[in-house]
C-alpha positions in Angstrom: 22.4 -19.4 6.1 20.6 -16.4 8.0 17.4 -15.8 8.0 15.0 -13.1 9.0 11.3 -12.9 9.5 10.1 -10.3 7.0 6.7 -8.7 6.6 4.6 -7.3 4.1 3.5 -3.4 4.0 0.8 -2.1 2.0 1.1 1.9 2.0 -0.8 4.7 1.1 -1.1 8.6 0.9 -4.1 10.3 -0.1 -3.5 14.1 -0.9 -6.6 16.3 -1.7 -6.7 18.8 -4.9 -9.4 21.5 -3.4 -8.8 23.6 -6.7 -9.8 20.5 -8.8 -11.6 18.8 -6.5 -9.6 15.9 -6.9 -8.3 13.4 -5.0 -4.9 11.6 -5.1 -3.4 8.4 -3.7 0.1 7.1 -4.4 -0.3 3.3 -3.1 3.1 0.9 -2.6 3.8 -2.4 -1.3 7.3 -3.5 0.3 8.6 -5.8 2.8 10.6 -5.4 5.7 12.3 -6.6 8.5 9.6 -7.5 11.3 12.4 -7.6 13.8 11.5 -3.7 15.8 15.2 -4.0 16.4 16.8 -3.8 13.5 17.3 -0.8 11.2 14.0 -0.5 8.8 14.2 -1.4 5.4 12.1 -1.3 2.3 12.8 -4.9 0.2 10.9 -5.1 -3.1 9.5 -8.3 -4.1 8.6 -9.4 -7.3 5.3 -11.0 -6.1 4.2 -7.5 -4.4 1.9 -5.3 -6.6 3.6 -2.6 -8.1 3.3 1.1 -7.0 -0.1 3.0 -8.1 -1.8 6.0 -8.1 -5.1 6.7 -8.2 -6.7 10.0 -9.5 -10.8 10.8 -8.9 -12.9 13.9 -9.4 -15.0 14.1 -6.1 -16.0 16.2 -3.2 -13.9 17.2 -0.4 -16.7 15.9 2.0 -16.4 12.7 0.5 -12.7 12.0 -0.3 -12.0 10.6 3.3 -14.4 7.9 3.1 -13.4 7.2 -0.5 -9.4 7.0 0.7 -10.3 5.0 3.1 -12.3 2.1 1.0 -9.6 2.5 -1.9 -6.8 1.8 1.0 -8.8 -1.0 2.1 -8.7 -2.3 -1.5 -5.2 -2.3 -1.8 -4.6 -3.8 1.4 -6.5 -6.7 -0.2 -4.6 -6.9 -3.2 -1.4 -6.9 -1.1 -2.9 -9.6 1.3 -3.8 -11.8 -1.6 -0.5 -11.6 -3.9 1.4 -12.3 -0.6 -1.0 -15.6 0.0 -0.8 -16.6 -3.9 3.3 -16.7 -3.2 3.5 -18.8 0.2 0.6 -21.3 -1.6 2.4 -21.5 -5.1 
């Protein structure tokens, strides 16, 4: 049987609102082939966290450092669901 190394992705975009002062983040989890040569591909996997998005009222001066702490967040969760699967 062939098999490839795959790793996990945790993704995110954060778009800004300026008319409703709002700030958006559409976050996803996938894995992929971690071989650079072959052709990149997004695998689900039922032990990843779904896809999210995250909605907040606040200030443009403060929606960068708020993207950034949510992202770091959800690179937690995706760290952790990926451990709870190679340990179960």
């Amino acid at each position: 049987m062939d098999t490839q190394d795959l790793e996990a992705c945790a993704t995110a975009e954060a778009l800004y609102d300026e008319e409703q002062s709002q700030l958006i983040i559409e976050m996803d989890s996938f894995l992929r082939p971690a071989d650079l040569r072959l052709k990149e591909e997004h695998l689900p996997a039922d032990f990843l966290p779904e896809r999210q998005t995250f909605k907040d009222s606040v200030s443009q001066d403060e929606a960068a450092e708020l993207a950034r702490d949510i992202f770091h967040r959800w690179v937690r969760t995706v760290r952790e669901s990926v451990t709870s699967m190679v340990h179960n």
